[in-house]
C-alpha positions as CSV (number, residue, x, y, z in Angstrom):
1,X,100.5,81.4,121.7
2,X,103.9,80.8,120.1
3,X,101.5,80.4,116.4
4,X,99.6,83.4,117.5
5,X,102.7,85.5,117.6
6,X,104.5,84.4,114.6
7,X,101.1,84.5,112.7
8,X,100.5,88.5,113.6
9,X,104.1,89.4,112.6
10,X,103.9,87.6,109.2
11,X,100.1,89.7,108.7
12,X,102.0,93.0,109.6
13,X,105.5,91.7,106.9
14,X,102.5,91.3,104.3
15,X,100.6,94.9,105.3
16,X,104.1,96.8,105.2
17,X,104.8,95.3,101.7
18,X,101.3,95.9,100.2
19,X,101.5,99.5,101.7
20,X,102.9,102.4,99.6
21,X,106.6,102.7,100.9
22,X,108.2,104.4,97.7
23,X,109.6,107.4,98.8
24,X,110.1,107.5,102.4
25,X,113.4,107.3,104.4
26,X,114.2,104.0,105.2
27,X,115.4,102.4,109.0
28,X,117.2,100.5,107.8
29,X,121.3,100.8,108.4
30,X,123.3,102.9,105.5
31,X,126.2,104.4,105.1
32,X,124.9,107.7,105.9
33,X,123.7,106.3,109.3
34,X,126.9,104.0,110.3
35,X,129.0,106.8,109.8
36,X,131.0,105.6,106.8
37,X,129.5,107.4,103.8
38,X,126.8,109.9,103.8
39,X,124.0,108.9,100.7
40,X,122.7,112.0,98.6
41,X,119.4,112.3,99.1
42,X,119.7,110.2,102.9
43,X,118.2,106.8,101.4
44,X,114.9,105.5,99.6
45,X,113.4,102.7,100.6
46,X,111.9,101.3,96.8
47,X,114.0,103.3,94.5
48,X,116.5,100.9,93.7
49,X,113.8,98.8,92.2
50,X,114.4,101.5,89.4
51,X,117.2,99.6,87.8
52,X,115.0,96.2,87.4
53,X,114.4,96.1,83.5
54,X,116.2,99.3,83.3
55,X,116.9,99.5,79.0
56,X,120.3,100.2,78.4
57,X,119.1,102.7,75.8
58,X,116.7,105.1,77.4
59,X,114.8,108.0,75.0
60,X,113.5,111.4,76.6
61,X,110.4,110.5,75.9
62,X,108.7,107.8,77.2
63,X,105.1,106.3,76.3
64,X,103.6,104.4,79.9
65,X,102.1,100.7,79.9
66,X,99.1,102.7,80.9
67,X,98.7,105.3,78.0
68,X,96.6,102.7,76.1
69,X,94.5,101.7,79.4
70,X,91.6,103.3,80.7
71,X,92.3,107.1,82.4
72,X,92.8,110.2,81.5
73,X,95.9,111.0,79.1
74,X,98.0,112.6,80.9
75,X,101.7,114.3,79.4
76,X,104.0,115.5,82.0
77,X,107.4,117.7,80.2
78,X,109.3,119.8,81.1
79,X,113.3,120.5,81.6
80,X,115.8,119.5,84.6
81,X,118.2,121.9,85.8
82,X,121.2,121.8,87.5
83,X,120.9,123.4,91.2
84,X,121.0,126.6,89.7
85,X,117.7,126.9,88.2
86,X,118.9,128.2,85.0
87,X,121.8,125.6,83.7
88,X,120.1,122.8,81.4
89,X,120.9,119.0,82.9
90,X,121.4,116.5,80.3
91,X,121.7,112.5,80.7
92,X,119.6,112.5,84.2
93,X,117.4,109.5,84.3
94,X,113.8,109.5,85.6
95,X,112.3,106.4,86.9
96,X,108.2,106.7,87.8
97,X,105.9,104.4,89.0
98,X,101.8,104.9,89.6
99,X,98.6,103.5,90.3
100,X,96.4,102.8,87.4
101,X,93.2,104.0,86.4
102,X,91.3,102.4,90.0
103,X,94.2,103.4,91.9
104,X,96.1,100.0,92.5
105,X,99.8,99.1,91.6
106,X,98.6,96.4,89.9
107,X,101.4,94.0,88.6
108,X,101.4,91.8,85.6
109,X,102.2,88.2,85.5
110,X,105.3,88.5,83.2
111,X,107.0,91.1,85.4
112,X,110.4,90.7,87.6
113,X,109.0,89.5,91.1
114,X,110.8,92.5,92.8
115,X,109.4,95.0,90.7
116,X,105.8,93.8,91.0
117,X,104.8,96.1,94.0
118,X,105.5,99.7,92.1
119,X,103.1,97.7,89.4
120,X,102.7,97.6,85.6
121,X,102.6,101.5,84.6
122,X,106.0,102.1,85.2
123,X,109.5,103.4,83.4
124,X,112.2,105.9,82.5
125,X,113.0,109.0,80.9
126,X,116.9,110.2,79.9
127,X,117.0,113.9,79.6
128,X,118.1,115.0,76.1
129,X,121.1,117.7,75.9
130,X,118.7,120.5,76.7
131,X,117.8,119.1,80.0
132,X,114.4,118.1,78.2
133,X,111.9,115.0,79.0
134,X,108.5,114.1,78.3
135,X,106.1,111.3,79.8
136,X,102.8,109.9,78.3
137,X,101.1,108.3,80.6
138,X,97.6,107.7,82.0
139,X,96.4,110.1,85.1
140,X,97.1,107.9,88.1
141,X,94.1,107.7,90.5
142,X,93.8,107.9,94.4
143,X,94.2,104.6,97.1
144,X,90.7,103.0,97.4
145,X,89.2,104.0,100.5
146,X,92.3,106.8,101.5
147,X,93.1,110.6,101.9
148,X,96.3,110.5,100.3
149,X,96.1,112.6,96.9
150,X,96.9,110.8,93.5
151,X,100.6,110.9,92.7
152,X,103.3,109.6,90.7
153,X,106.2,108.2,91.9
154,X,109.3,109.5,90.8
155,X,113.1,108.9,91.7
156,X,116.3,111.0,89.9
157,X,119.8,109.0,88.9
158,X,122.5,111.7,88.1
159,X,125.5,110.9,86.4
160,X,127.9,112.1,88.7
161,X,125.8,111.1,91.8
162,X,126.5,107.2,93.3
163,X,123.3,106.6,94.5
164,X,119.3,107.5,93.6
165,X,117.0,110.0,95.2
166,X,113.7,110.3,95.4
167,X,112.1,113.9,94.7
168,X,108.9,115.1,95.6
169,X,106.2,112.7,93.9
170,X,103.8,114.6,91.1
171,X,100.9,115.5,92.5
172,X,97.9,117.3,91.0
173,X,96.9,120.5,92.1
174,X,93.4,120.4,91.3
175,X,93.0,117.1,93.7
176,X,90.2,117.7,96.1
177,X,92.5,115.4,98.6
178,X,95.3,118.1,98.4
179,X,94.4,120.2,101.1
180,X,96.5,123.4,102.4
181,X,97.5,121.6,105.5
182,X,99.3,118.9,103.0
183,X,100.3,121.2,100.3
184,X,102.4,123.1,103.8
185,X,103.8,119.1,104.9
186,X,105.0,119.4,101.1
187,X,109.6,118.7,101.2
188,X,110.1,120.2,97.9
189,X,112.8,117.9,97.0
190,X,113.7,118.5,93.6
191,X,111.4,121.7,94.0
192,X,107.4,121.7,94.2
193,X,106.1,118.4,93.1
194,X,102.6,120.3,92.5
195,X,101.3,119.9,88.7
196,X,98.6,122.2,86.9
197,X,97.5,120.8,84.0
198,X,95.8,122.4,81.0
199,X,93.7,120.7,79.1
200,X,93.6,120.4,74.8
201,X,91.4,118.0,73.3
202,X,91.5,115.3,75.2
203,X,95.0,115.0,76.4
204,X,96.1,116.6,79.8
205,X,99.2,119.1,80.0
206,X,101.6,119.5,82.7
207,X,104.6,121.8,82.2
208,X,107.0,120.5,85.2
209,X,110.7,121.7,85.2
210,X,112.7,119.6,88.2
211,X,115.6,121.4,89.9
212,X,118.4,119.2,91.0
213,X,119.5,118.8,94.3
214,X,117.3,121.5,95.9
215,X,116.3,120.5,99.1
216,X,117.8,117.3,99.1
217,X,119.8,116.3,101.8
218,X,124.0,115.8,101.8
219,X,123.7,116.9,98.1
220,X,127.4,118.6,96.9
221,X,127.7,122.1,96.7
222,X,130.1,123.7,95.6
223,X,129.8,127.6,96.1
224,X,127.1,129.4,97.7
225,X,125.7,133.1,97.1
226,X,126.5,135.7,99.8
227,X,123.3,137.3,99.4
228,X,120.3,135.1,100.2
229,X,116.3,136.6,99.7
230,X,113.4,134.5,98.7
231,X,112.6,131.0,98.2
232,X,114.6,128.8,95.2
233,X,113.9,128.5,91.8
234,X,111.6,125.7,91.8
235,X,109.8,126.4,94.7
236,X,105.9,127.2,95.1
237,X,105.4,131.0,95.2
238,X,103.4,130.9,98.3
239,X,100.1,132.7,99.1
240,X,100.2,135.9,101.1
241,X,97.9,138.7,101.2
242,X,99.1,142.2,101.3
243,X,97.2,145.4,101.9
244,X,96.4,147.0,98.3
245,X,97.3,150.4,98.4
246,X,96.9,151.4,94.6
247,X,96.2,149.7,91.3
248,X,92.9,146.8,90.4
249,X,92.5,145.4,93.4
250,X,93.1,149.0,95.6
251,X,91.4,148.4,99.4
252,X,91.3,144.7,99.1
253,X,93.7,142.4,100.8
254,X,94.4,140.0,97.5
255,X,96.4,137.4,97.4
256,X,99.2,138.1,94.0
257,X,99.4,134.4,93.3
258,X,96.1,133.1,94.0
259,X,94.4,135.4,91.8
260,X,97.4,135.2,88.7
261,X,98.9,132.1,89.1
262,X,98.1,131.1,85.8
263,X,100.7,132.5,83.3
264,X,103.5,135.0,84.4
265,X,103.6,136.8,87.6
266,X,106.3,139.2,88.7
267,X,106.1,140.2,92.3
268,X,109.3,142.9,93.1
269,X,109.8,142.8,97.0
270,X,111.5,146.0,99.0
271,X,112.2,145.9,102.5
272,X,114.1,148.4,105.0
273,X,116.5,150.1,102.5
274,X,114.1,151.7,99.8
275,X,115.7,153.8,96.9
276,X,112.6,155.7,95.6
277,X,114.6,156.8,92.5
278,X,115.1,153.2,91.3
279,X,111.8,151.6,92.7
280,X,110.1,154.5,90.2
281,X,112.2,153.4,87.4
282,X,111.4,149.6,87.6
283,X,108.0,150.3,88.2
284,X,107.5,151.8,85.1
285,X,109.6,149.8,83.4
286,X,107.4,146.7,84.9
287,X,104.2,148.9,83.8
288,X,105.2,148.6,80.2
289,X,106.2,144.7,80.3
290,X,102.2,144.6,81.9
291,X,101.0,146.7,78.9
292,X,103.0,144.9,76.5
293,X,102.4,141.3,77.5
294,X,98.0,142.3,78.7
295,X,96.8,139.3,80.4
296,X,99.6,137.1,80.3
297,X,101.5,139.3,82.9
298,X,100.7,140.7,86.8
299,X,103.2,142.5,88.1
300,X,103.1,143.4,91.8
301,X,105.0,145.6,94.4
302,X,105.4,144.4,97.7
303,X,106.5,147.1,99.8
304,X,107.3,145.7,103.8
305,X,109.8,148.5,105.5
306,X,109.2,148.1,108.8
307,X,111.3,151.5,110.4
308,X,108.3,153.7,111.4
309,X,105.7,152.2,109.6
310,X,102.5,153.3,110.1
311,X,99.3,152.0,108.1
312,X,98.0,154.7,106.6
313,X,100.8,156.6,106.0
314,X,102.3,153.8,104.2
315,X,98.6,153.6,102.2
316,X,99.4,157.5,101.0
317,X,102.6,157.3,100.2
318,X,102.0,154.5,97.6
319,X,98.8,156.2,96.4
320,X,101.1,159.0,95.8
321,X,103.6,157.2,93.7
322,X,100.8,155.4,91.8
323,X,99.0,158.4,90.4
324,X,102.8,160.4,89.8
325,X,103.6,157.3,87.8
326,X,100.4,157.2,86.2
327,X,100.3,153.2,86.7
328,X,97.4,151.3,85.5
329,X,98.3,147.9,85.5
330,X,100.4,147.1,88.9
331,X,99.7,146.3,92.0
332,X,101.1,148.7,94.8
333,X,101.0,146.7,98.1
334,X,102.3,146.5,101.5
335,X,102.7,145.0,104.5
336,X,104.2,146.0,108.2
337,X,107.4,143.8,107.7
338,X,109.0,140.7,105.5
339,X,107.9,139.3,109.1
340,X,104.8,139.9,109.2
341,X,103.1,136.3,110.0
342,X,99.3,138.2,109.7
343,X,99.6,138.6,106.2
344,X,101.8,135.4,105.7
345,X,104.4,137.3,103.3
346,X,107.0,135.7,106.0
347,X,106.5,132.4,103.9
348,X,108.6,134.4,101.1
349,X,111.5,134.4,103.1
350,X,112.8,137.5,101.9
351,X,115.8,139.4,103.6
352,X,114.1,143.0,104.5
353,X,117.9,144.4,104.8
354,X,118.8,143.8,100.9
355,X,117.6,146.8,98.5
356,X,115.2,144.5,96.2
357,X,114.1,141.1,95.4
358,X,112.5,140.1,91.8
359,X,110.4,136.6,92.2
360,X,109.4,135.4,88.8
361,X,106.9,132.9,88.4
362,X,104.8,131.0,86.4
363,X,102.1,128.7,87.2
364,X,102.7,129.4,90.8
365,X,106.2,127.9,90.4
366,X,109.1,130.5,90.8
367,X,111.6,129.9,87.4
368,X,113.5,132.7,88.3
369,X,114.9,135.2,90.8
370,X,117.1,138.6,91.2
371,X,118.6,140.2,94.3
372,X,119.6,143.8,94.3
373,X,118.9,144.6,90.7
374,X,119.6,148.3,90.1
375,X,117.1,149.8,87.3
376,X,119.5,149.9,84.3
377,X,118.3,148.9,80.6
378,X,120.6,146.2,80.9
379,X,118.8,144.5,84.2
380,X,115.3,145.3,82.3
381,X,116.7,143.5,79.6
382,X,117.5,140.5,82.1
383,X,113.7,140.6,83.2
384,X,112.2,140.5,79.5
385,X,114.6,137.9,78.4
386,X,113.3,135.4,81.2
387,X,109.7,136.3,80.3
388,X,110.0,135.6,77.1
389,X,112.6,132.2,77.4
390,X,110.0,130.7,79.8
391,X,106.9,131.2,77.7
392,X,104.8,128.3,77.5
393,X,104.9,125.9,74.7
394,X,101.0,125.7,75.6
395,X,100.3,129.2,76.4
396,X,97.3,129.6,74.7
397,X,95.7,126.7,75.6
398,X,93.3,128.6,78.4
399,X,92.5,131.6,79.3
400,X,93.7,133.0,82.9
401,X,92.2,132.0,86.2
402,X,90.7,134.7,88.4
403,X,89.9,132.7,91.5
């Protein structure tokens, strides 16, 4: 019995080593659960293994074992910011490990025993003084036999920061295996870990931008903004769907982000304190931007005061405003309250009792975000300036997706 015993714990040692443990919280004791030290990030079972072969010269750009292998090329580039969302972060390190082309880790013989379960395809990237990084690799594919979406790996080493954290791993967002239920189970550490690729020649695209310390537990902070609406730069812009009271898509219920999530999306949020004079002056200042920029810009307004509403008073009113503005491109919507858990605009987070919130996003990911903007030329400056900083590199490389 005694063999029996030791026999099934040494099958379970060699199953929990074999199994994917790379960016889960480890059991085991720390300092952040003794008490003595609290870790950034609370702990990664795996990425230490990043300093293993760790060059002591590392570029921004990186070329994978895998690029030459079979898969699909796969670049992944973007910039890391500070917590901000807008401050460039230079000299971060970026260690990834992934599956290869038949979704196994699969080691080679010449490789530092320790490191051999994140496998071969693995490396680093050292962000240039612009926060900039770029990785050639391979796309990594699925577990055999699993649900689990492809992914790559990824943990974050900060210059000022003691210890490694893991972010959310890349994942693809055109993976049949990333349902909605696990895109909602998603931690956003780091912000969405969610890629959309565009495609030229034969090479996939990823644009990914990696915000540090958001959402990452015991990370420092130093000041904090009185005024809090909306999710964080470097979030997903989640899916809602607001009644259409004027504009394209007038008398349907359709979702802003699912339908334009492809290039730039504005989506201007008032709650319980409207000021009609300045809502008409940004929405035909947002009219122009949509005429200006055609199909690379949606622009929506999300109107959710919930002091008397009423459904189709609310419809009226906005019908009103459209055809006084003489709006063609926008999308007047509404909803009964920033609340409101039918139409799912609650995921937004947005405080109903501030006088406006600006959401900028692009490929579903917000990269920017305003709170109690009043309509002056200087503010529509603001907004044109971040359209045109975060223009794609690859803009052109598809056309927009109308789902």
């Amino acid at each position: 019995m005694k063999k029996l015993f030791h026999l099934g714990l040494l099958i379970m040692l060699v199953t929990l080593l074999k199994s994917c443990q790379g960016q889960v919280k480890s059991n085991l004791p720390t300092q952040q659960n003794t008490g003595i030290k609290k870790l950034v990030g609370g702990g990664c079972d795996g990425c230490e293994l990043m300093y293993i072969g760790m060059p002591a010269n590392i570029n921004a750009t990186d070329t994978s074992a895998g690029w030459t292998e079979k898969g699909q090329k796969l670049l992944v580039t973007g910039i890391v910011f500070k917590l901000d969302g807008r401050t460039p972060a230079p000299d971060v390190i970026i260690y990834y490990w992934q599956t290869d082309n038949n979704g196994y880790y699969s080691p080679r013989k010449d490789m530092d025993e320790n490191a051999k379960r994140h496998g071969h395809i693995r490396g680093w990237v050292k962000t240039d003084k612009n926060g900039k990084y770029a990785l050639y690799t391979i796309k990594p594919s699925p577990y055999p036999n699993d649900n689990i979406p492809a992914h790559i790996h990824t943990s974050i080493k900060e210059p000022n920061i003691d210890n490694e954290y893991y972010i959310d791993e890349f994942i693809f967002d055109d993976d049949k295996l990333l349902t909605g239920e696990k895109r909602k189970a998603l931690e956003n550490r780091g912000g969405s870990g969610i890629l959309r690729v565009l495609l030229k020649d034969n090479l996939q695209i990823a644009e990914h931008n990696i915000i540090l310390g958001l959402n990452i537990p015991n990370y420092p902070v130093t000041t904090k903004s009185a005024k809090q609406s909306g999710l964080q730069i470097g979030e997903d812009n989640p899916s809602f769907i607001p009644y259409h009271a004027f504009g394209p898509d007038k008398g349907t219920r359709t979702c802003p982000v699912c339908k334009y999530g492809r290039f730039h999306g504005i989506v201007y949020f008032v709650g319980n304190n409207p000021d009609w004079n300045d809502i008409k002056k940004w929405l035909t200042f947002l009219e122009q931007e949509s005429t200006k920029r055609s199909k690379y810009l949606k622009a929506y307004f999300v109107y959710g005061n919930e002091k008397s509403y009423n459904k189709e008073s609310r419809q009226k009113e906005l019908e009103s405003i459209g055809k006084e503005l003489d709006l063609k491109n926008i999308a007047l919507t509404y909803v009964a309250s920033m609340n409101d858990a039918e139409s799912e605009v609650n995921l937004n987070k947005i405080n109903a009792d501030v006088e406006n919130t600006f959401v900028i996003y692009r490929h579903r990911t917000i990269i920017d975000k305003f709170i109690d903007l009043p309509a002056t030329n200087e503010n529509f400056k603001a907004i044109s300036t971040v359209l045109d900083k975060t223009k794609s590199e690859y803009f052109d490389l598809s056309e927009p997706k109308h789902d």
